[in-house]
C-alpha positions in Angstrom: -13.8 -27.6 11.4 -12.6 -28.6 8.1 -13.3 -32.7 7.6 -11.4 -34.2 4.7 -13.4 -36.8 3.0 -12.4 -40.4 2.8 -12.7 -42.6 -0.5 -16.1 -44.6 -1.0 -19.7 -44.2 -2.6 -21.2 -40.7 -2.2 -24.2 -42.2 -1.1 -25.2 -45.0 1.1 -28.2 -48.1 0.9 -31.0 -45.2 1.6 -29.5 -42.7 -0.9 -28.2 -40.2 1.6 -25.0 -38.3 1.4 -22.8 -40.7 3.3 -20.1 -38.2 4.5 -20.1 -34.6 4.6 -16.7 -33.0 3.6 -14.1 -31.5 1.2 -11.5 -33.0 -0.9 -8.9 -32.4 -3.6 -9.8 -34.8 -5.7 -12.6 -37.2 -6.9 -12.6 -39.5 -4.3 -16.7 -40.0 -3.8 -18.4 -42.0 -6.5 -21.6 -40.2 -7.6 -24.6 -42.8 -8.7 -27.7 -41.0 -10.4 -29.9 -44.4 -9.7 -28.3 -44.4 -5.8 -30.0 -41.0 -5.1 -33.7 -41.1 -3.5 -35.6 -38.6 -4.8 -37.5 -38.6 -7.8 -35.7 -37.9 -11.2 -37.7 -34.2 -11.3 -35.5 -33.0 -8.6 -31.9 -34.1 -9.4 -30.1 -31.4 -10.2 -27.1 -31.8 -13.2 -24.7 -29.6 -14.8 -21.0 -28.9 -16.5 -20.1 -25.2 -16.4 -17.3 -24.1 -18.1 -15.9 -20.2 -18.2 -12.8 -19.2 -19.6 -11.5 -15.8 -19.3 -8.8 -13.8 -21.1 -7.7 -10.1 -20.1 -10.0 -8.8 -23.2 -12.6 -11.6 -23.5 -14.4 -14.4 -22.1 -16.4 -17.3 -23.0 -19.2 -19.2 -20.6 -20.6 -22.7 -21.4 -23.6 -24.2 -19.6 -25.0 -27.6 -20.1 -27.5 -28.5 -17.7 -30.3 -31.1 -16.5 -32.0 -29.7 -13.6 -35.0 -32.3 -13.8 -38.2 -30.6 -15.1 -35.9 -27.8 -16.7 -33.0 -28.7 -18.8 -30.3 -25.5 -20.0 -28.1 -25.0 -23.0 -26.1 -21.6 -22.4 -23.7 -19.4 -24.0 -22.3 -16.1 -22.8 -19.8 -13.7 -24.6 -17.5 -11.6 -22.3 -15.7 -8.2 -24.1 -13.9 -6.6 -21.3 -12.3 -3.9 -23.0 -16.2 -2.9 -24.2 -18.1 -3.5 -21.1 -20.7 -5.4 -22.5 -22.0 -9.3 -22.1 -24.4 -11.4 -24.3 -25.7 -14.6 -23.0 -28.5 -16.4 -24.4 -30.3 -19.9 -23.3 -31.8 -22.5 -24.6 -34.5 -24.1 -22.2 -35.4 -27.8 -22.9 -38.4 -29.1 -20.8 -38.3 -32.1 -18.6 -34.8 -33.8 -19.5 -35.4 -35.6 -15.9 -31.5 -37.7 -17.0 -32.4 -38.1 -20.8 -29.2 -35.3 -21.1 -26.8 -38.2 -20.0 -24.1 -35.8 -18.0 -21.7 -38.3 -17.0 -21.0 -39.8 -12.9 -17.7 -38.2 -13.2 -15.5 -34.8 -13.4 -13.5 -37.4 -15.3 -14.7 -39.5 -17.1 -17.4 -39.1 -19.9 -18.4 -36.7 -22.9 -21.1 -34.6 -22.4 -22.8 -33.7 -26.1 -26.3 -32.0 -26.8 -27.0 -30.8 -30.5 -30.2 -29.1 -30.8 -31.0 -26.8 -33.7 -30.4 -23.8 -32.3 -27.1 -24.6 -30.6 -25.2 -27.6 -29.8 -22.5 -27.7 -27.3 -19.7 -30.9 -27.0 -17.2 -31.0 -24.4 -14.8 -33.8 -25.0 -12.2 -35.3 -22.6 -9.1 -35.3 -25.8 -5.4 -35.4 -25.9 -4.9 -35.2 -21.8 -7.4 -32.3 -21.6 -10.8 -31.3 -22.2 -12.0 -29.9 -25.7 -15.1 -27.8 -25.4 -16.7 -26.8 -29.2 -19.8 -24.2 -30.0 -21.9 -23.5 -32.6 -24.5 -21.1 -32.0 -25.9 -19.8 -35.4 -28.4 -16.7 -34.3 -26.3 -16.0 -31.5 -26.6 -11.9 -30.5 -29.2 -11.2 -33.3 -27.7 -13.2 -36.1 -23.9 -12.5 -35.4 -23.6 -15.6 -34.2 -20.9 -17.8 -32.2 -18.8 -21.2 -33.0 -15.5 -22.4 -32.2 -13.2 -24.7 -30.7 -11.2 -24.1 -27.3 -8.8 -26.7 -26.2 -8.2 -26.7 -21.9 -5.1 -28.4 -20.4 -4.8 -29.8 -17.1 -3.2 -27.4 -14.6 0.1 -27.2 -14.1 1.7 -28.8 -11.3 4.8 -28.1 -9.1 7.9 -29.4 -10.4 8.6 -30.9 -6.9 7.3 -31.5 -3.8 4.2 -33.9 -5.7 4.7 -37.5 -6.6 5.5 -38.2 -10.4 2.0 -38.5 -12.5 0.0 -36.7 -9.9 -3.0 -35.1 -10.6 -3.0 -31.3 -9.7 -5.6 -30.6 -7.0 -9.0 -29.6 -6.8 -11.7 -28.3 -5.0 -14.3 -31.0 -4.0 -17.2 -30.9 -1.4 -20.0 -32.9 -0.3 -22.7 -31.1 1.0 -25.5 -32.0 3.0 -29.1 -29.6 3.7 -30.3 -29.0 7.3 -34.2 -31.0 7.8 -33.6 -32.3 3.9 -31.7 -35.7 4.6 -32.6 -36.5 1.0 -31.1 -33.5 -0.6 -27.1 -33.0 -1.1 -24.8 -31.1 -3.0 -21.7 -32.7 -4.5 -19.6 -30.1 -6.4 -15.9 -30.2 -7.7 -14.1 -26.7 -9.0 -11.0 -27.0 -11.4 -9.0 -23.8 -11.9 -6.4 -22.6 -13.7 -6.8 -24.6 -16.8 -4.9 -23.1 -20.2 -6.9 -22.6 -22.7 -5.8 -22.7 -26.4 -8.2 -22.1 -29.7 -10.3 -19.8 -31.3 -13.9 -18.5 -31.1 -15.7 -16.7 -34.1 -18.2 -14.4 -33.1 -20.0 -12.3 -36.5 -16.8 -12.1 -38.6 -14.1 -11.7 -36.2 -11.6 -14.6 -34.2 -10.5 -14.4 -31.1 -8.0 -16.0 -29.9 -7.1 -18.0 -26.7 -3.6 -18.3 -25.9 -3.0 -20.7 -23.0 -0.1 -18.2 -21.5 -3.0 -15.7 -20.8 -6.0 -17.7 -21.1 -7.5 -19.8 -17.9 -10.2 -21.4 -17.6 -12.5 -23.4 -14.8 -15.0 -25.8 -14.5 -18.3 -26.2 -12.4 -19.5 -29.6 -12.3 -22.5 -30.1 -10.0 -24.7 -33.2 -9.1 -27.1 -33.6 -6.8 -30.7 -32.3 -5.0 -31.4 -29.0 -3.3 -34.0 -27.8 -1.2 -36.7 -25.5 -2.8 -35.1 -21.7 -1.9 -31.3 -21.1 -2.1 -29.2 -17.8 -2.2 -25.7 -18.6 -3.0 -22.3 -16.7 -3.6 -19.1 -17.9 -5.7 -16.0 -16.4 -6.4 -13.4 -17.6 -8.7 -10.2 -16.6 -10.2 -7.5 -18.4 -12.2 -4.3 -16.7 -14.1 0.1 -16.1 -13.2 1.0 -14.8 -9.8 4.6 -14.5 -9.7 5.4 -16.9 -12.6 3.1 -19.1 -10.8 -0.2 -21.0 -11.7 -2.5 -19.4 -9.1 -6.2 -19.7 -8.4 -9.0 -20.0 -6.3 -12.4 -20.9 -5.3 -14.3 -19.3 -2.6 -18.0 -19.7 -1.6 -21.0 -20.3 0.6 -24.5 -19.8 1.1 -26.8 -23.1 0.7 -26.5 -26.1 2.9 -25.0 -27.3 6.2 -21.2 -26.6 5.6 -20.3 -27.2 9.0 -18.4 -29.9 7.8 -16.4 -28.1 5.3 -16.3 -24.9 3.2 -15.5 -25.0 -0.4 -12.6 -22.1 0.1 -9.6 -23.0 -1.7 -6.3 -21.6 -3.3 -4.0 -23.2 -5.7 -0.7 -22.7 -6.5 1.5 -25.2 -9.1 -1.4 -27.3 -8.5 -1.3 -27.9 -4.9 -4.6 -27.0 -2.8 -4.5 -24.9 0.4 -7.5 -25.3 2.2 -9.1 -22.3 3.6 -11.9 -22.2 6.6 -14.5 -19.3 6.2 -14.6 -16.5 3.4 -17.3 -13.4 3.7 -18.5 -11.6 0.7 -18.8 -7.7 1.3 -21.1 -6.8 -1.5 -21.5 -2.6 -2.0 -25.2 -1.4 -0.8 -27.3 -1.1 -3.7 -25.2 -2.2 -6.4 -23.3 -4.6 -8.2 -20.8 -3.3 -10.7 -20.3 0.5 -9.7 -18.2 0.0 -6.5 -16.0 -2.1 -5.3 -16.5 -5.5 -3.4 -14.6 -6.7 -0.6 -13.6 -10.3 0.8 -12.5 -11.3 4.2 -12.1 -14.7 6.1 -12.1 -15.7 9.6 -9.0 -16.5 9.8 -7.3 -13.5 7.7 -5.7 -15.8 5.1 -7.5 -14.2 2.1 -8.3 -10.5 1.8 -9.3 -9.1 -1.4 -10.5 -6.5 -3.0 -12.8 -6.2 -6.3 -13.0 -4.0 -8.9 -16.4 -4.9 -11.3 -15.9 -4.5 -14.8 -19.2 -6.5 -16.1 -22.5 -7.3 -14.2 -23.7 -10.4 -16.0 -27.3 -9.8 -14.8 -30.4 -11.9 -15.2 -33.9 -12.5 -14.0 -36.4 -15.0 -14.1 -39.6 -14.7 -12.1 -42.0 -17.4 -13.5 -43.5 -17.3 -9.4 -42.7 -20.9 -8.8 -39.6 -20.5 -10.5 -37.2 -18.0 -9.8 -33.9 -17.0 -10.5 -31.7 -13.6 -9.7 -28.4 -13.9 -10.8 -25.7 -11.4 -10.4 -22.2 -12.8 -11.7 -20.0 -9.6 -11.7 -16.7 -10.1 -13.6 -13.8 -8.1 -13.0 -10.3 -7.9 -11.0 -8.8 -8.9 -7.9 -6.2 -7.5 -5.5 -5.3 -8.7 -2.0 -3.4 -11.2 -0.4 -3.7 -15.0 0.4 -1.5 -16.7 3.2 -0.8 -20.4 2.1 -0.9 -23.4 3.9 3.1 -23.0 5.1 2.5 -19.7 6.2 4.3 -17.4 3.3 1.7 -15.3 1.8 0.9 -14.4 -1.8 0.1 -10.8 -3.1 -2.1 -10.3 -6.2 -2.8 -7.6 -7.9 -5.3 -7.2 -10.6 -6.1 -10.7 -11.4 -9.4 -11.8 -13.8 -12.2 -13.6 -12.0 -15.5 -13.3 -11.3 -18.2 -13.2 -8.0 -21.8 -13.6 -7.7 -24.9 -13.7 -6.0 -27.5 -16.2 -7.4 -30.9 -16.8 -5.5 -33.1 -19.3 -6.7 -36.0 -20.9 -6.1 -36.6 -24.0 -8.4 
């Protein structure tokens, strides 16, 4: 079952999630002061990563209650090799100010050792860095520019927004907890990034980005995977977003592909990780109802691990290529070959 939310508040007079579902746009109006729990356990955050065939750039601003994040992570592909460094500020508990919407809002955090602004500007989103003793010293600042995705030039009314993934999520014996997430793909990306003495450049014909924005409150333990992928299939804008894991999707999964801008939803997506690693074999993806199969060849294991005993986090977020097929809502299917994403298991307790 696949339920397709309907417009209203996300959350009704007792601060539950007042229907459980998936859209393709922003149709659920998130409150912070409708949600009943206490500020310690509302969970916050704008995610941004943008990948190019020979680099990538991650941005992470977060409020997770009693643990606020500022995060950075450089991608070389051609190298192998990932740096990512945080920032942890204690206790934000909503001081951050991460806006009610996907968009509508600036989100801006200058600390000393990093500050981090992402700007709605000129029809897009402009996302800026300036990380002094990034990697030892090197450090990392710039300015990257992201578009909105392009859109079919038929078949979609004029001015419409291209789609999105967009899910409300509820947690089995936690009728105070929810999960409301939206996942925008394919997203050119123009600008530069100076990391030590040397630009990169982002050039919006081979540069995609997407962004994570998250709100809501989670039970205590959580494993969860994600995939994502954005880039040109066919002279096409073509992406998607594929997960599962945490909460009661019985409602709706948060599988989705996007072509021109268009959504075609998807039902259930497996992750076939390989025994015993991450980044030395490849991983495979099936659904339920074959209308994605891929295949996924690891180039970089962006590994971390945090085991503070009440907190803990093991993250796995393997970048690298994939190569399948996707059947689309009509019926005609889609080969890919090759194309830039990532996957990943996190598990979490916080």
């Amino acid at each position: 079952m696949q339920h397709r939310l309907q417009p209203g508040e996300l959350l009704d007079a007792r601060g539950r999630l007042a229907e459980a579902g998936w859209a393709s746009a922003e149709i659920r109006r998130y409150d912070r002061s409708a949600v009943s729990a206490p500020s310690w356990r509302i969970k916050e955050w704008d995610y941004y990563c943008i990948l190019t065939p020979d680099h990538g750039l991650a941005l992470t601003v977060a409020d997770n209650g009693y643990m606020g994040l500022l995060g950075v992570s450089w991608l070389d592909f051609r190298a192998r090799r990932e740096c990512t460094e945080n920032i942890v500020l204690p206790f934000p508990m909503g001081r951050m100010g991460l806006p009610a919407s996907a968009d509508t809002g600036d989100v801006v955090v200058d600390r000393k050792q990093m500050r981090l602004a992402f700007r709605h500007a000129d029809g897009g989103r402009l996302l800026t860095v300036d990380h002094p003793g990034f990697d030892g010293g090197r450090g990392l600042r710039g300015a990257v520019h992201l578009g909105p995705p392009a859109t079919a030039p038929s078949g979609r009314s004029a001015g419409s927004a291209p789609d999105r993934m967009v899910i409300a999520t509820p947690f089995p014996k936690a009728p105070k907890a929810f999960y409301y997430n939206q996942k925008i793909n394919c997203l050119p990306a123009r600008g530069e990034i100076i990391v030590g003495t040397t630009t990169f450049e982002f050039d919006p014909a081979t540069a995609f980005g997407v962004f994570d924005w998250g709100r809501g409150v989670w039970t205590y333990d959580n494993t969860w995977y994600w995939g994502s992928a954005s880039g040109v299939v066919d002279g096409r804008p073509f992406g998607f977003n594929i997960g599962y894991g945490f909460g009661d999707t019985s409602a709706a999964s948060e599988n989705m592909v996007f072509v021109d801008g268009v959504a075609h939803k998807l039902d259930r997506v497996t992750f076939h990780l390989p025994e015993g690693t991450y980044d030395g074999a490849p991983w495979k993806f099936s659904s339920n109802d074959g209308r994605f199969e891929m295949l996924f060849e690891p180039i970089i294991d962006r590994a971390a691990s945090t085991d503070l005993k009440v907190l803990r986090s093991i993250q796995h977020q393997v970048f690298g290529r994939f190569t399948g097929h996707v059947v689309l809502d009509d019926g005609s299917q889609v080969q890919v070959a090759d194309l830039l994403g990532f996957a990943e298991e996190v598990r979490n307790r916080w």
